[in-house]
N, C-alpha and C positions, 0 to 999 in steps of 0.2 A: 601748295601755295594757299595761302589765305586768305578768304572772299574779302571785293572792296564792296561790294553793294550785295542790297537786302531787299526781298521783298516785303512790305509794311504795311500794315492801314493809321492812321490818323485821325485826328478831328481838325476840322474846319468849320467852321460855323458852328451854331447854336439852333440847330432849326429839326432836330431828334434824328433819328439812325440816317437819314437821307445828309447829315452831314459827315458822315464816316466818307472819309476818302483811301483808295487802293493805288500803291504805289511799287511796280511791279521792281524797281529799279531805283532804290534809295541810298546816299551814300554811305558805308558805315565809319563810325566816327574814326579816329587815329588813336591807338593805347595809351595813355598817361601810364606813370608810375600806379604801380599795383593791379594794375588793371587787367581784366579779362577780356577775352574774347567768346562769348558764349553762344552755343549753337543750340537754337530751341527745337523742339519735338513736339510739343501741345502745350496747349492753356487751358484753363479753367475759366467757365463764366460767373461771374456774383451780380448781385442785384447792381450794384456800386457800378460796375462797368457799364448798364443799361441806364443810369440817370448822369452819366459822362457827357454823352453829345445833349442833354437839356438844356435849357435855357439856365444862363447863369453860369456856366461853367468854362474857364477858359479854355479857348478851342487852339490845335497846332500841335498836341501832343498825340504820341506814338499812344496806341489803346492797348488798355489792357493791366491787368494785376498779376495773375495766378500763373506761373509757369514751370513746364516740367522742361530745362534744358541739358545738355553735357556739354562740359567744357572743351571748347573747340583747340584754343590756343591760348599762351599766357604771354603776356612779357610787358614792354613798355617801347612802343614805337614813336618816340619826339621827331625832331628834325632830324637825325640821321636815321635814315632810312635801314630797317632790321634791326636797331637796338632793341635787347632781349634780355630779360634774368626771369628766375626761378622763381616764383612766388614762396612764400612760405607757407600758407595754407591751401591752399589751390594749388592741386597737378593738371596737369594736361589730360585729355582726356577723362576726369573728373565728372560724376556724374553729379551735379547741384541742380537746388532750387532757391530761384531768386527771395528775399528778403522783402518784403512788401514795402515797409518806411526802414529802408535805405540805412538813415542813422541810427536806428534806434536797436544799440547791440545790446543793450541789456538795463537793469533796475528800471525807475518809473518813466514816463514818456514825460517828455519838457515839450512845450509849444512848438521848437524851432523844428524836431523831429517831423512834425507833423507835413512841413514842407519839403520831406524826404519821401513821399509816397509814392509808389508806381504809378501809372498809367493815369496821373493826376497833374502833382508838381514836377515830376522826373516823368521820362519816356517811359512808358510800359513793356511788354513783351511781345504784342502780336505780330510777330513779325521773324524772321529766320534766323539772323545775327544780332547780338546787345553786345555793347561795351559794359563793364560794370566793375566797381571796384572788389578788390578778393573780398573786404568783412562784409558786404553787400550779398552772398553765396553763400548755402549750407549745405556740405554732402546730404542726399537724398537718405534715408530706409533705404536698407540692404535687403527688404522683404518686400518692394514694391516696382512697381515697372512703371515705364516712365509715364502713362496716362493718368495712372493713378498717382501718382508723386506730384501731377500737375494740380490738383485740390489742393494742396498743402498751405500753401503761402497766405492765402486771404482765409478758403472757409474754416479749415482744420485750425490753424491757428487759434482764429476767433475765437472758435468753441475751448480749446484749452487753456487760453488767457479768462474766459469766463468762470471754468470751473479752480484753476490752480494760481489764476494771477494775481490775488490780493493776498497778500501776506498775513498772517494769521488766522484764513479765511477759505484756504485751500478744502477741498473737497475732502469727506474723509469715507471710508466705508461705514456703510447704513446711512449715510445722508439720502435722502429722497431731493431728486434731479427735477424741476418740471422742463422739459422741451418744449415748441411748437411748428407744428406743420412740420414738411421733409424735402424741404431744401439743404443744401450745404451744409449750414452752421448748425442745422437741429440736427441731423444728422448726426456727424461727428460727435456732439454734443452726447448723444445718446449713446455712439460706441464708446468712446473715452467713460463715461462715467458709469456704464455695464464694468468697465474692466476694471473700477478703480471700486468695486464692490458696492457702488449704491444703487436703490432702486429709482426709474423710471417711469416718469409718467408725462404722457405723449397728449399733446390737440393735434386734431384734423379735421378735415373735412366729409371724407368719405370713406367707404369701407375697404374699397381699393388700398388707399393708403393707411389705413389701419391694419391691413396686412402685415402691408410694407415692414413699418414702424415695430410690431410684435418680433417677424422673424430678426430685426434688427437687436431683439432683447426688450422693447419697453411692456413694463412690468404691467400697465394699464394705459387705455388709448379712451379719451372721450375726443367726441364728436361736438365743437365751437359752435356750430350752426344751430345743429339739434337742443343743443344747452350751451347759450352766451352765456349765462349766470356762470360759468365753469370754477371758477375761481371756490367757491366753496364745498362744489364736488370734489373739486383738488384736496382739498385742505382736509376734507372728510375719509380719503383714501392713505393717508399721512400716520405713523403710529402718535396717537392721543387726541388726532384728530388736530397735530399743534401748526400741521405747514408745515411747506419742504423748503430744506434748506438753500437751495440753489434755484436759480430761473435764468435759461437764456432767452432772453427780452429781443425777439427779430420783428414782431408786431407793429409797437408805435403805441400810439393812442388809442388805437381800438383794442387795445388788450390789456395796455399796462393798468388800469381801472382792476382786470381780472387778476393782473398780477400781485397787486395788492393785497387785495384780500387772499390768497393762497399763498403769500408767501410766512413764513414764523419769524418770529421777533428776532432780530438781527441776522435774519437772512440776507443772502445777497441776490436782489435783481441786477443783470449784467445786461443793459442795456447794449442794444447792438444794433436794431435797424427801425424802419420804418414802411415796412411793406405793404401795411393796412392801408398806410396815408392818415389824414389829420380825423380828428372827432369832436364833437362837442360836449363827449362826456369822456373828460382829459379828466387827471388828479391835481387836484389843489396841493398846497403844503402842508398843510395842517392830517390830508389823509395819510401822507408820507410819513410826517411826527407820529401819528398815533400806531401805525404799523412797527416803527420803530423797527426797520429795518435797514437796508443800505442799498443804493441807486445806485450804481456806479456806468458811467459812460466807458466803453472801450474799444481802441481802435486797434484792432488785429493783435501784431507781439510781437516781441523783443529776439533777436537771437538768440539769447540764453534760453526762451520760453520755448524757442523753434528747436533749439538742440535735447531739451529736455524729453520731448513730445517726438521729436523721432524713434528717440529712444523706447518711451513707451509703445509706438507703433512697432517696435520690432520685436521683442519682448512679448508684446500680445498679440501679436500676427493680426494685428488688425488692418481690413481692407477698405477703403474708402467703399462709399454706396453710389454708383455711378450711373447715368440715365443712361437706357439702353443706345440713344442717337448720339453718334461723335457726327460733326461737320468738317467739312474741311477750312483751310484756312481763309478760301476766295469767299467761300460761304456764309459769313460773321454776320450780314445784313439779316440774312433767314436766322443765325441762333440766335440772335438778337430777337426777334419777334418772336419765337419760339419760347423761350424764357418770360418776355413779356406776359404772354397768353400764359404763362404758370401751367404750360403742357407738360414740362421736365420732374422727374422724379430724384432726388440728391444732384451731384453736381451735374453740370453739364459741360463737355468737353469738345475741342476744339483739336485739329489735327495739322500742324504745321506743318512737319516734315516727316520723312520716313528714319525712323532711327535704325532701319535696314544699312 
């Protein structure tokens, strides 16, 4: 028989993680046409999830981005009670991971897309049971198990829309990569473009994680702290000394100054976050003209870019980089501050249910 309620957390209020609310007994919705039933196993944390309950954000929605679910049940339950068909792309039992913006199956994002995003405009995933439409789901990697399957949807994405998602613009072997720090999206960022034959070159903070980042493959790791100037060390470890092609931009303001200067003339900075926080030595326009390069803003990826990047995940056996501490599901208020404090090493995961 098929669950009517869900355990869930939310947002209520505007007033930071003390507005997350725990609802042990939530109803879950009735099937529309296409729809799924899906039973989740783990999530994945992103910055994005921890500036949810801030000030500014509307509150009432189910929390959360990243999840690693299997399909529970399919069909379409209207007013008569047990109406049922066969999805076409979704089986039953179907191992998937949800789709981050909902509409956005494929080519460039449009505005109204943007209104399709999980744990935002639409319910997220923390939670036991989701309704969700079939193009909303994408079979999992057949070379990954479900924690690891749970990064996919926001960080992994991210990073592969950065390297492969401008058209004409896509990464190629011997491109030089810059990453930063070794959260999710640098992460990834760094296995995806190890496998697609370019070199690597990584910022951190500490030696710790300049470990980390080496045995991940980056070709050279400087130290932001030790040398903020970074941006023309970068550019001097580059062949001709001309700047690498690629930059996944998760900084903000206090970096994209560096990014500048280390990137090469029609390079692409793929803007992505804002973790540093604001600065007051931000780039003007005119620095941007003269680098004669490309900014591009981007938010996560398309289906077609999520079918693509499985693909390469299984083909290169590549395994997500995962912080040693899972939490459990009751527990979201502690990963939350946990993340905060930038104690996590690559993703950080959460544990729903037992896929036992």
């Amino acid at each position: 028989m098929a669950p009517s309620h869900t355990k869930q957390w939310t947002v209520e209020g505007r007033t930071g993680f003390d507005s997350l609310r725990w609802n042990e007994k939530a109803e879950i919705p009735r099937l529309g046409d296409n729809d799924v039933l899906v039973h989740f196993y783990y999530a994945s944390l992103n910055y994005r999830d921890l500036v949810i309950p801030k000030p500014d954000i509307d509150p009432g929605e189910t929390y959360f981005s990243d999840s690693r679910p299997r399909c529970s049940r399919l069909g379409r339950c209207g007013r008569r009670r047990g109406c049922r068909f066969e999805s076409s792309s979704v089986q039953t039992s179907d191992k998937v991971v949800t789709l981050f913006n909902q509409g956005h199956l494929g080519g460039p994002i449009e505005a109204k897309i943007i209104n399709t995003g999980l744990g935002g405009a639409l319910d997220g995933t923390l939670r036991q049971y989701g309704v969700f439409n079939e193009q909303g789901l994408v079979t999992m990697p057949s070379t990954l198990d479900f924690q690891q399957a749970s990064t996919l949807p926001c960080a992994a994405l991210t990073a592969w829309n950065a390297l492969y998602g401008l058209e004409g613009r896509a990464l190629k072997p011997g491109d030089t990569v810059l990453t930063q720090g070794t959260g999710g999206v640098s992460t990834f960022a760094l296995q995806f473009a190890k496998a697609g034959g370019a070199r690597v070159i990584s910022t951190t903070i500490s030696p710790q994680k300049a470990e980390i980042l080496k045995r991940l493959g980056a070709d050279h790791v400087l130290d932001y702290k030790k040398n903020p100037k970074w941006g023309e060390s970068v550019k001097a470890l580059t062949p001709d000394k001309a700047g690498v092609q690629h930059i996944v931009e998760v900084g903000g303001a206090n970096t994209i100054v560096q990014s500048l200067i280390a990137i090469k003339p029609e390079g692409v900075i793929s803007v992505i976050g804002h973790i540093e926080g604001s600065s007051e030595d931000e780039p003007n326009f005119l620095q941007v003209l003269t680098t004669m390069s490309i900014v591009r803003g981007i938010v996560v990826g398309s289906r077609l870019q999520f079918e693509q990047m499985n693909r390469a995940i299984d083909a290169n056996l590549i395994k997500p980089f995962m912080d040693e501490k899972v939490f459990a599901l009751e527990e979201l208020k502690e990963c939350d501050q946990y993340m905060w404090d930038q104690k996590h090493f690559g993703n950080l995961t959460i544990q729903i249910d037992s896929p036992d």
